[in-house]
C-alpha positions as CSV (number, residue, x, y, z in Angstrom):
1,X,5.5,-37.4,-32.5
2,X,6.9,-35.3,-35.3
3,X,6.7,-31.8,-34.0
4,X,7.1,-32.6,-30.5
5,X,10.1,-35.0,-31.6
6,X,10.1,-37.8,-29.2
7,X,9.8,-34.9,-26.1
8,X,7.3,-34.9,-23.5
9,X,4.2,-32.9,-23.7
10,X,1.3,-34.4,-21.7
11,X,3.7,-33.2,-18.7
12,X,3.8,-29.7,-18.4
13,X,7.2,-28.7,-17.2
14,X,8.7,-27.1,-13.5
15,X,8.9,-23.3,-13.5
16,X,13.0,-22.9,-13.4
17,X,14.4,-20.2,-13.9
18,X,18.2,-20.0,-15.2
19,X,20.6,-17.1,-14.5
20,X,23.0,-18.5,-17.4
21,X,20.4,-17.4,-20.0
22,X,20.7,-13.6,-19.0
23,X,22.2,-11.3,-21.2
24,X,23.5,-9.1,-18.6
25,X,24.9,-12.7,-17.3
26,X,26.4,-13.9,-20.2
27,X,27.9,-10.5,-21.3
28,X,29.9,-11.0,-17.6
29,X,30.9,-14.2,-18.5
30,X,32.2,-13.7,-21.6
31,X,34.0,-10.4,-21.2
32,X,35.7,-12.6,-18.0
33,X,36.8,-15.1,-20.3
34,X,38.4,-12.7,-22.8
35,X,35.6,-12.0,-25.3
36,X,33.7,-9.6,-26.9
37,X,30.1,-9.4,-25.6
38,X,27.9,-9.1,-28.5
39,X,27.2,-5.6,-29.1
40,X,23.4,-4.8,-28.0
41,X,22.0,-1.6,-29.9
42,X,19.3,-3.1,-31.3
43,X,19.4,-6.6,-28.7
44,X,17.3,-9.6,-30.7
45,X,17.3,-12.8,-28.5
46,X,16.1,-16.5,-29.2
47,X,15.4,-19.1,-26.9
48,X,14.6,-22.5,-27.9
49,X,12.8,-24.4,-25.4
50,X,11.6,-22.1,-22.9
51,X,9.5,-24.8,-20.5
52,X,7.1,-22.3,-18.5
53,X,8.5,-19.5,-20.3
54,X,9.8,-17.9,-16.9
55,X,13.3,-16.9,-17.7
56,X,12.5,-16.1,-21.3
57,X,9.5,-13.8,-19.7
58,X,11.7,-12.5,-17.4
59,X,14.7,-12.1,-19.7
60,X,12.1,-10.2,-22.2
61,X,11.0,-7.4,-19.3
62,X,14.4,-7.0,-17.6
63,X,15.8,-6.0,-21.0
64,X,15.1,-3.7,-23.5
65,X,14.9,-5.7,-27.2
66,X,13.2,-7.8,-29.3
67,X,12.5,-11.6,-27.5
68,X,11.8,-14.6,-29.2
69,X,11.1,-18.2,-28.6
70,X,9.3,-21.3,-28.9
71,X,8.3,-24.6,-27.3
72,X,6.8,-27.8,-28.1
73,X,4.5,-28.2,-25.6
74,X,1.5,-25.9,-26.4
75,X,0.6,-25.4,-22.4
76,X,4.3,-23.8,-22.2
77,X,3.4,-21.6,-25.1
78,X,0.0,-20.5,-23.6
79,X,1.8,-19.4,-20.2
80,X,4.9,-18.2,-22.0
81,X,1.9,-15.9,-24.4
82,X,0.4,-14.9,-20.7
83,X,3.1,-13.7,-18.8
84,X,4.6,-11.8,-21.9
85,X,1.2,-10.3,-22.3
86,X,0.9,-9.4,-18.6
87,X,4.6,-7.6,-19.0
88,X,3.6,-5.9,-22.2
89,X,6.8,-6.8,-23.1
90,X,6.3,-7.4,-27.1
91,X,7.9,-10.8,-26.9
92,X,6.8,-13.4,-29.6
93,X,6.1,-16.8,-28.0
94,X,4.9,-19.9,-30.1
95,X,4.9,-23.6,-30.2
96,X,6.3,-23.7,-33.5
97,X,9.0,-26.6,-34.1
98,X,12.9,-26.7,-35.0
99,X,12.1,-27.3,-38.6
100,X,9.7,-24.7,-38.8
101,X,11.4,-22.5,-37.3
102,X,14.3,-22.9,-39.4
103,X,12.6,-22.4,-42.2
104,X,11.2,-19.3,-41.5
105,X,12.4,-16.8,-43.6
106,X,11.2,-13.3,-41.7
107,X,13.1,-14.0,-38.4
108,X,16.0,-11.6,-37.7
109,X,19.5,-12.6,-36.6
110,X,19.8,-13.0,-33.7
111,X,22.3,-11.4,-31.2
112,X,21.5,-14.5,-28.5
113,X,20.7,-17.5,-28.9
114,X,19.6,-20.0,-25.9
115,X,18.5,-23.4,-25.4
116,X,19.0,-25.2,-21.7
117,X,17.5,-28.5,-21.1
118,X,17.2,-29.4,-25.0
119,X,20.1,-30.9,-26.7
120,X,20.4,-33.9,-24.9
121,X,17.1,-34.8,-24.9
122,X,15.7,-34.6,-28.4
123,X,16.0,-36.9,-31.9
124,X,19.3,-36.5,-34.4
125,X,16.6,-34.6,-36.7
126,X,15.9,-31.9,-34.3
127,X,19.5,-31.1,-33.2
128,X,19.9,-30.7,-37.0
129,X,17.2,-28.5,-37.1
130,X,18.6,-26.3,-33.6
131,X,22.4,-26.0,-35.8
132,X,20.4,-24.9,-39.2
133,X,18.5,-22.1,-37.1
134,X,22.1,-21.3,-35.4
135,X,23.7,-21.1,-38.7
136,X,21.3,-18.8,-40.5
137,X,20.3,-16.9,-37.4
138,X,22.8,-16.2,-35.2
139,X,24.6,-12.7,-35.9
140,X,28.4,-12.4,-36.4
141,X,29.5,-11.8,-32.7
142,X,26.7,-13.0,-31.3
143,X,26.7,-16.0,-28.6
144,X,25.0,-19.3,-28.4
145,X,24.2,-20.8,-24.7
146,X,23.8,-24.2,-24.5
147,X,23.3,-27.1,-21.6
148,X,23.5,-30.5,-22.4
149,X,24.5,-34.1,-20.6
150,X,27.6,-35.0,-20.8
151,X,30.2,-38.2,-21.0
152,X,31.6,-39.7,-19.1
153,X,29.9,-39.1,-15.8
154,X,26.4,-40.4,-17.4
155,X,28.2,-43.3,-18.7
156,X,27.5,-46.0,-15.8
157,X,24.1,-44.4,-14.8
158,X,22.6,-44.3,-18.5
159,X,22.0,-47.7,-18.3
160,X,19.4,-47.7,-15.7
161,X,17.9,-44.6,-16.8
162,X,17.1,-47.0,-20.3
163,X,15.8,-49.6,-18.4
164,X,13.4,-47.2,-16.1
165,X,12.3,-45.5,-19.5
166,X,11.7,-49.3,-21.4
167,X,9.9,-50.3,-18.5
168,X,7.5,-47.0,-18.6
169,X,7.3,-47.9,-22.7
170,X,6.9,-51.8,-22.6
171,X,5.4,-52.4,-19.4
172,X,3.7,-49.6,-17.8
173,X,-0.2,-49.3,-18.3
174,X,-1.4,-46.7,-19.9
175,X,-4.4,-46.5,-17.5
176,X,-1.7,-45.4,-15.3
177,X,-1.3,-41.6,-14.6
178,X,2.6,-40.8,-16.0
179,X,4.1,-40.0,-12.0
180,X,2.5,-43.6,-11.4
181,X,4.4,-44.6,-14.4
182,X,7.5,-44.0,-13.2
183,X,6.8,-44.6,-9.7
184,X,6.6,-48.2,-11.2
185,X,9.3,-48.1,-13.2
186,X,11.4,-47.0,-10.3
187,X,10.3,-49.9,-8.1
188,X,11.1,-52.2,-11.0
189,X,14.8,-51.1,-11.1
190,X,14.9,-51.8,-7.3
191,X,13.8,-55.3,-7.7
192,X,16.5,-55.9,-10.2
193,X,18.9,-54.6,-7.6
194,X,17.2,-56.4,-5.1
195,X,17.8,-60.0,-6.7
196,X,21.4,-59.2,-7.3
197,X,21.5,-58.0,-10.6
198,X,25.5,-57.8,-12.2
199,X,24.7,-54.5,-13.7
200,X,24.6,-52.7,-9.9
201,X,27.6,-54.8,-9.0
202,X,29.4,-53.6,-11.7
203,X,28.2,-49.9,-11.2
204,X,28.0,-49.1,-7.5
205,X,27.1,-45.8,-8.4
206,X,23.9,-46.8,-9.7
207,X,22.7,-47.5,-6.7
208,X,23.1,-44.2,-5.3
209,X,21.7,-42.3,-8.3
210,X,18.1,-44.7,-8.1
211,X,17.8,-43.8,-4.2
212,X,18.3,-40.1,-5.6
213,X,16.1,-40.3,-8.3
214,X,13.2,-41.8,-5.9
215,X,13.4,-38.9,-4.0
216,X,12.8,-36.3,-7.1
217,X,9.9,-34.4,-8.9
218,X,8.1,-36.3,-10.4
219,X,7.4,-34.0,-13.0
220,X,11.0,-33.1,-12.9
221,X,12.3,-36.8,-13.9
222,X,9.4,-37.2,-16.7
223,X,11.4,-34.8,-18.5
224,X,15.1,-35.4,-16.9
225,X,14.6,-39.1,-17.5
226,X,11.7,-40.6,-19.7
227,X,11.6,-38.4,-23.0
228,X,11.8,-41.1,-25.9
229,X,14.9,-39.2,-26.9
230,X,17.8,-39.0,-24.4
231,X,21.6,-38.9,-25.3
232,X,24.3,-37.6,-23.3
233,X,27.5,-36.7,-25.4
234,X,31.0,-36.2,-25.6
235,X,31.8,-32.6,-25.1
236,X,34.0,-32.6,-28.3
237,X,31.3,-34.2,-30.2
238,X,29.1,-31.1,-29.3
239,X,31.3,-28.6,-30.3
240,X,32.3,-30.5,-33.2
241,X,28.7,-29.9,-34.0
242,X,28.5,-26.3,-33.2
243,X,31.6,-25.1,-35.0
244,X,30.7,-26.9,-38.4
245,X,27.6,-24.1,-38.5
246,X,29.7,-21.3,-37.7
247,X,29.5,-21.4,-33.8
248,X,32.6,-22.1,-31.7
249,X,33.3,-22.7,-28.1
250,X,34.2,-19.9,-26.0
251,X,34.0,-21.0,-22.5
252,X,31.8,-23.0,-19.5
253,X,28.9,-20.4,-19.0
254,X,29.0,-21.6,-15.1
255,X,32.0,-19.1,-13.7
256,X,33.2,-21.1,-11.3
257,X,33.7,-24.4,-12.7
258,X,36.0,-21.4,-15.1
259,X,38.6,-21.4,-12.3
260,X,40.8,-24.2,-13.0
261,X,43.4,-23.5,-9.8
262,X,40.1,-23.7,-7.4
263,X,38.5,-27.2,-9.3
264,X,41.4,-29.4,-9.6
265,X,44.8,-30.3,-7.8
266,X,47.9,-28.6,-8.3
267,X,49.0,-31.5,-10.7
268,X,45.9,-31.7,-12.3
269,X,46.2,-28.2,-13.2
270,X,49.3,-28.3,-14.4
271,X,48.2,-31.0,-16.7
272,X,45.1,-28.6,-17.9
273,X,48.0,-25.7,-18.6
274,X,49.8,-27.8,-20.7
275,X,47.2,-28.4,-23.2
276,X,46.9,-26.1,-26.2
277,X,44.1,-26.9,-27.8
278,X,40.6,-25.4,-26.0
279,X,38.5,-28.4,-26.9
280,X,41.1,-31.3,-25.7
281,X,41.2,-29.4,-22.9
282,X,37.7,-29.1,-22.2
283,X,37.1,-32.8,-22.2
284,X,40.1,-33.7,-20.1
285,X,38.5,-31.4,-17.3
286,X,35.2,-33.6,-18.6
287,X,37.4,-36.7,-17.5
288,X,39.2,-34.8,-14.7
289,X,35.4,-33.9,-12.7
290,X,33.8,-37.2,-14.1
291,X,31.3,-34.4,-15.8
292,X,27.4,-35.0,-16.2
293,X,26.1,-31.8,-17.1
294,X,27.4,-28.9,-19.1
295,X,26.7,-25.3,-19.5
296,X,28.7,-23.6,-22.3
297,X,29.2,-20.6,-24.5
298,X,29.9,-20.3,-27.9
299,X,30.1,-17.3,-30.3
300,X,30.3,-16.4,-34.4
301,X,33.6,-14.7,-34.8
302,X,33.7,-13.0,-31.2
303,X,36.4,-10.5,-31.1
304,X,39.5,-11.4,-28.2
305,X,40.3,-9.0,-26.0
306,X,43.7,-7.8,-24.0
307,X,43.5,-8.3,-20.7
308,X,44.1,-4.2,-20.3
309,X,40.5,-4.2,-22.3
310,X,39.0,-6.4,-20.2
311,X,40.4,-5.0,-16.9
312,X,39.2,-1.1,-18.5
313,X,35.3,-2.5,-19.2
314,X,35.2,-4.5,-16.2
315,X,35.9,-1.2,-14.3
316,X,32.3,0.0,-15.7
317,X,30.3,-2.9,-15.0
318,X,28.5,-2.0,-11.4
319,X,27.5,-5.3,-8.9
320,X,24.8,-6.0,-6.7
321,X,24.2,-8.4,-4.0
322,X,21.3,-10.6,-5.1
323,X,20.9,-12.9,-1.8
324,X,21.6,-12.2,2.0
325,X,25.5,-12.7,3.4
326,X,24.9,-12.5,6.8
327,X,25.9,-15.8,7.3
328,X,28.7,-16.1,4.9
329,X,30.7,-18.9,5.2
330,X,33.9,-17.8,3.7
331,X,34.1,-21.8,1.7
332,X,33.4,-23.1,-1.7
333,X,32.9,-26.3,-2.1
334,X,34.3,-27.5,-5.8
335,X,35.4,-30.9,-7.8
336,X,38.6,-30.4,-5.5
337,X,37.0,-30.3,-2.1
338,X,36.5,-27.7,0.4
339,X,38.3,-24.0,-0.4
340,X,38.7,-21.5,2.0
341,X,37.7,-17.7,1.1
342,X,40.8,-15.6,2.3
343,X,38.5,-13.4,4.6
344,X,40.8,-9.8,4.4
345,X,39.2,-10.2,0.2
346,X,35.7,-11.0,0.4
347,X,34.6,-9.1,3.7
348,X,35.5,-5.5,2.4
349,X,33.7,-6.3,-0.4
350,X,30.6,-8.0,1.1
351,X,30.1,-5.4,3.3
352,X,31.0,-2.5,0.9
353,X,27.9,-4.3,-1.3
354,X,25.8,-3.8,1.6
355,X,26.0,-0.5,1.5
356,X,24.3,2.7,0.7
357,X,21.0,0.7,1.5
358,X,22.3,-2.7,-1.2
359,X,22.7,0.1,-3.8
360,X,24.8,-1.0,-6.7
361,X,28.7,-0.9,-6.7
362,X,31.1,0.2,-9.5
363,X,34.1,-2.8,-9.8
364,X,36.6,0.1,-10.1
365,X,35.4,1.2,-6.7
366,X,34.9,-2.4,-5.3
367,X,38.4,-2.6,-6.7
368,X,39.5,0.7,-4.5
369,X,37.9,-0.4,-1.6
370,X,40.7,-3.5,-1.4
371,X,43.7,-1.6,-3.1
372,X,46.3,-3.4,-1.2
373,X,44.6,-6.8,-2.9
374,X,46.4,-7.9,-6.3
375,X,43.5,-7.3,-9.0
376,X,43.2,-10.4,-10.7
377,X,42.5,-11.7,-6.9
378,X,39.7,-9.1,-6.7
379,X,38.6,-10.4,-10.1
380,X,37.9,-13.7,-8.9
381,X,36.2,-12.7,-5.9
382,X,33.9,-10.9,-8.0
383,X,33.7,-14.1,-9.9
384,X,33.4,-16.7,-7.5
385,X,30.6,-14.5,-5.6
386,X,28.4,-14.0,-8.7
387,X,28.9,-18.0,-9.6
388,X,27.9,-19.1,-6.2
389,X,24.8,-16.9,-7.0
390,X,25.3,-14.4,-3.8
391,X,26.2,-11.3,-6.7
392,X,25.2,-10.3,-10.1
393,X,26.2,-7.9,-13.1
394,X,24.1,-4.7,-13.2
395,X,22.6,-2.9,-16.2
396,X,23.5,0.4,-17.4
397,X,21.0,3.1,-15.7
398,X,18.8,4.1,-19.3
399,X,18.1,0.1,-19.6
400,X,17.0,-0.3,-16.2
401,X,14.7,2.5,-17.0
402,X,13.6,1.1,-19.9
403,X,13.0,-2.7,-18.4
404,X,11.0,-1.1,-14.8
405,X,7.3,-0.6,-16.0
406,X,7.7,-4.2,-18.3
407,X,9.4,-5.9,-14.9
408,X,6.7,-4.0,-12.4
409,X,3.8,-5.5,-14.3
410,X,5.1,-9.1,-14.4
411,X,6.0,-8.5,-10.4
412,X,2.2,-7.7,-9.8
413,X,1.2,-10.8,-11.5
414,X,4.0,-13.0,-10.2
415,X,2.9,-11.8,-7.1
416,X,-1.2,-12.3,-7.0
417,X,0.1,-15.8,-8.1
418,X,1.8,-16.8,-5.2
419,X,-1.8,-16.4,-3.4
420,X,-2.6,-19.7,-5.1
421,X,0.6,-21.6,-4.8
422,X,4.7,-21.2,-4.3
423,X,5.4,-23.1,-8.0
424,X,7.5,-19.5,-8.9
425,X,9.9,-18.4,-6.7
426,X,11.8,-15.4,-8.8
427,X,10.6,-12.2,-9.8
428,X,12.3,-9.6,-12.4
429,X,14.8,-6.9,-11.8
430,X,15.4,-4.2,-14.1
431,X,18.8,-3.9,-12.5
432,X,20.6,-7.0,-13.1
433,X,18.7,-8.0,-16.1
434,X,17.3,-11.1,-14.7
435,X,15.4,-12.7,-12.2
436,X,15.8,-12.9,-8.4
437,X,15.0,-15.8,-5.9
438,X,12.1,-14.9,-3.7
439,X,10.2,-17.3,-1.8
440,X,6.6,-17.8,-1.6
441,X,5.8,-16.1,1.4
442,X,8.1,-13.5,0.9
443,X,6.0,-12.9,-2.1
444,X,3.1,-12.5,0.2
445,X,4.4,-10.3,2.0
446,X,5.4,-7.9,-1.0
447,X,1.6,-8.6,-2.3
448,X,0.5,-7.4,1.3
449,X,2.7,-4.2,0.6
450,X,1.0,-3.7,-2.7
451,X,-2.2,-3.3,-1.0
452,X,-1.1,-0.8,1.6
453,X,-0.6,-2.5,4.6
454,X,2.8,-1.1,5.9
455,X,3.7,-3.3,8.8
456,X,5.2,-6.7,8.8
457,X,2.4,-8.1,11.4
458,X,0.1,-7.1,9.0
459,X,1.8,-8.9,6.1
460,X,1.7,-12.1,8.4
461,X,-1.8,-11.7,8.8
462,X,-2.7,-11.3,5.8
463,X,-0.4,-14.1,3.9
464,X,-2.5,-16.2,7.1
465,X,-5.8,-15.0,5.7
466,X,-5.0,-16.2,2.1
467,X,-3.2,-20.0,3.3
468,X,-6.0,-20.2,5.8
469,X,-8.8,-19.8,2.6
470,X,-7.4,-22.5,0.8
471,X,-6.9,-24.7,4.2
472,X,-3.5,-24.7,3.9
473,X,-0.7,-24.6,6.8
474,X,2.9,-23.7,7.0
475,X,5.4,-26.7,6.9
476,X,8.5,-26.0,9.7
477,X,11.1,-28.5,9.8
478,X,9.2,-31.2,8.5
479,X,5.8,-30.9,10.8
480,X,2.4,-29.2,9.2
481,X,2.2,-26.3,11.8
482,X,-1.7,-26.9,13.7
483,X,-3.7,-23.9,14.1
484,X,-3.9,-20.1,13.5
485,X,-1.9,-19.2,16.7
486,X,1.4,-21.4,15.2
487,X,0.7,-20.2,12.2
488,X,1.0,-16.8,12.5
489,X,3.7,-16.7,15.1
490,X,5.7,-18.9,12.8
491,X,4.6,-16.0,9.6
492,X,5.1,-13.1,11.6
493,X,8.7,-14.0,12.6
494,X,9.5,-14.6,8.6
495,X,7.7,-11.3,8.2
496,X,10.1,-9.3,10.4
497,X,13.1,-11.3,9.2
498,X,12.1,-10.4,5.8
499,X,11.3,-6.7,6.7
500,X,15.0,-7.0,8.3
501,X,17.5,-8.7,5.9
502,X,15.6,-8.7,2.9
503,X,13.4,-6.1,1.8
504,X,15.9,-3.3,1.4
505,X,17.8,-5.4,-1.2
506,X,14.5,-6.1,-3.3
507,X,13.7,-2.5,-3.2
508,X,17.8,-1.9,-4.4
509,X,17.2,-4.5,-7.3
510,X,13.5,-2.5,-8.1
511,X,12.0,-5.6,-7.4
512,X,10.0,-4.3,-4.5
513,X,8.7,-0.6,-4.1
């Protein structure tokens, strides 16, 4: 268990893809929160623990540079190797571990560094190992990103998660497939529940969270849940960590848990206001939202800005909507309950974004668009609509040109994939940088395009052929769809929708022809 270091690896993991470990994303993110992105002439990024490899594959052909990464599991490595190869995209995958890795004396420094779905679920040894390779390889002004569990809203749940994973160690059978595993290890916590255990008295919430976690992944909870290693922390403890090897906090990486006035009351924000000190503060919110999961930035010697600088480089930055509006709800739900979206902001802008066929939008001209708006109002729209994952950052024009042939390979092959299953649902885009939600079928559709047929009938016909190959049927509203005459009326309609409300948008991101 050394190299793999207490993690799963008989269990290959989902294929996620994260938004938060985009440059182009994190640049936002930062410069929002007052700091200077790190400068990217010559970009050199590092991801630790890339699972499937999809957002580091994607990251690597949406961006010009020099990608990096590695991962325990030697299955993740093999796919990570594929798809990078597919791309053509130079990037250097491996399996190597923390310690190695550390030790490895020809690795550049690093301008990004990224791990999500690590920390918390790895031995003391390897974190050690993750800060050493952070504190010899992260540039000065370049960022960390990190996601981790966090105390105190794990605090009454990790006890059932320990008795779930004790049961899988102690009592399972290892003639037992690892899903069957936990499906037993599951039904053991309800029979403790069942008979009145104190523990579920005393933690009502527990309850909940096992009816929750029955209904999950399975392959999703081996690694959420039943790693040997497993260790939610105090946010001041990690960034206690982090800043004894050179790397301090900047800011949450997730933009809208950034907006203090939108995630707690008016006293509670007033209590937040009157603390000084970043990382006190940062753990009171922790208290405040009864926190179980954090995503958070931190840089090596990151340069503040003035809010004139800011307001001057956000001015350049151009947006693009990512996901369809139609049906825009003008709400946010947050830690404080239900918010209403003053409509006279957000429906200039959403429909300015729409625009020109989706084509991307300067800020200084979004900004023009609602003159009679205060700015820092139009900077939080901006905000809120790229946290709730509706808009994203764009790319200067010579690196979208740069990242198309890398991002129009790993398409095609994203693409012939979703013949086979719907296990990806996001291709690349050389515009924003990162990668884009598109469904399985929707993928069909673009794969029909691909091979010439032009009409959305066709598409559904030929996304039939391919599901009615492998004897497989569409699933609306719970029911398996019976026959090739449901079937195709039910694919046709998503065809024209798609054809509709969507492609225009994929072409706009260069994620479509």
């Amino acid at each position: 268990m050394e190299k793999t270091s207490g993690y799963i690896t008989d269990v290959p993991y989902t294929y996620g893809y994260y938004r938060e470990l985009s440059p182009c994303y994190m640049d936002f993110v930062l410069l929002l929160n007052g700091y200077e992105p790190p400068r990217r002439s010559s970009l050199h990024y590092l991801e630790l623990g890339y699972g499937q490899g999809l957002s580091a594959n994607i990251h690597a052909a949406a961006n010009p540079g020099n990608f990096y990464g590695t991962d325990f599991n030697p299955a993740h490595a093999a796919n990570a190797q594929t798809l990078a190869e597919v791309a053509r995209s130079g990037a250097h995958f491996s399996d190597d571990s923390f310690a190695s890795l550390a030790d490895n004396g020809s690795l550049p420094e690093f301008d990004y560094i990224t791990l999500h779905g690590v920390w918390s679920w790895i031995n003391p040894d390897s974190r050690e190992q993750i800060t050493r390779i952070i504190n010899k390889h992260l540039k000065v002004g370049g960022a960390v990103y990190m996601s981790y569990n966090v105390l105190p809203g794990w605090a009454p749940v990790a006890p059932l998660r320990h008795i779930m994973a004790v049961h899988i160690k102690l009592a399972g059978s290892d003639t037992q497939a690892f899903g069957e595993r936990i499906d037993s290890a599951i039904e053991y916590a309800r029979q403790l529940e069942k008979v009145g255990a104190h523990f579920f008295g005393a933690n009502p919430t527990a309850k909940g969270r096992l009816d929750r976690i029955a209904d999950q992944n399975r392959t999703y909870l081996a690694h959420e849940y039943f790693n040997e290693d497993w260790e939610p922390m105090y946010s001041s403890q990690v960034h206690e960590c982090l800043a004894h090897h050179r790397a301090t906090f900047a800011c949450t990486a997730t933009l809208i848990e950034g907006i203090d006035h939108i995630n707690f009351t008016p006293d509670q924000a007033k209590l937040l206001a009157s603390i000084s000190n970043p990382i006190f503060r940062e753990t009171t919110k922790d208290y405040l939202a009864n926190a179980q999961f954090r995503r958070d930035l931190f840089t090596r010697g990151a340069q503040r800005l003035t809010m004139i600088e800011i307001i001057e480089r956000l001015k350049q930055i151009r947006f693009a909507l990512t996901e369809s509006v139609d049906n825009f709800s003008y709400s946010l739900h947050t830690t404080a309950g239900k918010l209403g979206l003053k409509k006279e902001i957000y429906e200039p802008i959403l429909a300015m974004l729409k625009e020109d066929g989706f084509a991307p939008k300067s800020f200084a001209d979004i900004a023009a668009r609602v003159e009679t708006v205060a700015l820092p109002s139009v900077i939080e729209a901006i905000a809120i609509l790229a946290g709730m994952g509706l808009v994203s950052p764009c790319q200067a024009d010579d690196n979208i040109k740069q990242a198309s042939v890398s991002c129009d390979k790993l398409n095609a092959h994203l693409l012939e994939q979703s013949r086979l299953s719907g296990k990806c649902e996001y291709l690349a885009s050389p515009v924003t940088g990162g990668g884009i939600r598109v469904d399985r079928f929707q993928q069909m559709f673009l794969l029909a395009r691909r091979r010439g047929k032009e009409e959305p009938d066709a598409w559904a016909q030929d996304a039939w052929d391919n599901l009615a190959a492998q004897n497989q049927a569409l699933l609306v509203e719970g029911k398996v769809l019976q026959g090739e005459a449901d079937n195709l009326t039910e694919l046709r309609k998503r065809a024209a929708a798609f054809a509709e409300k969507r492609l225009a948008m994929l072409q706009a991101l260069k994620v479509a022809e």
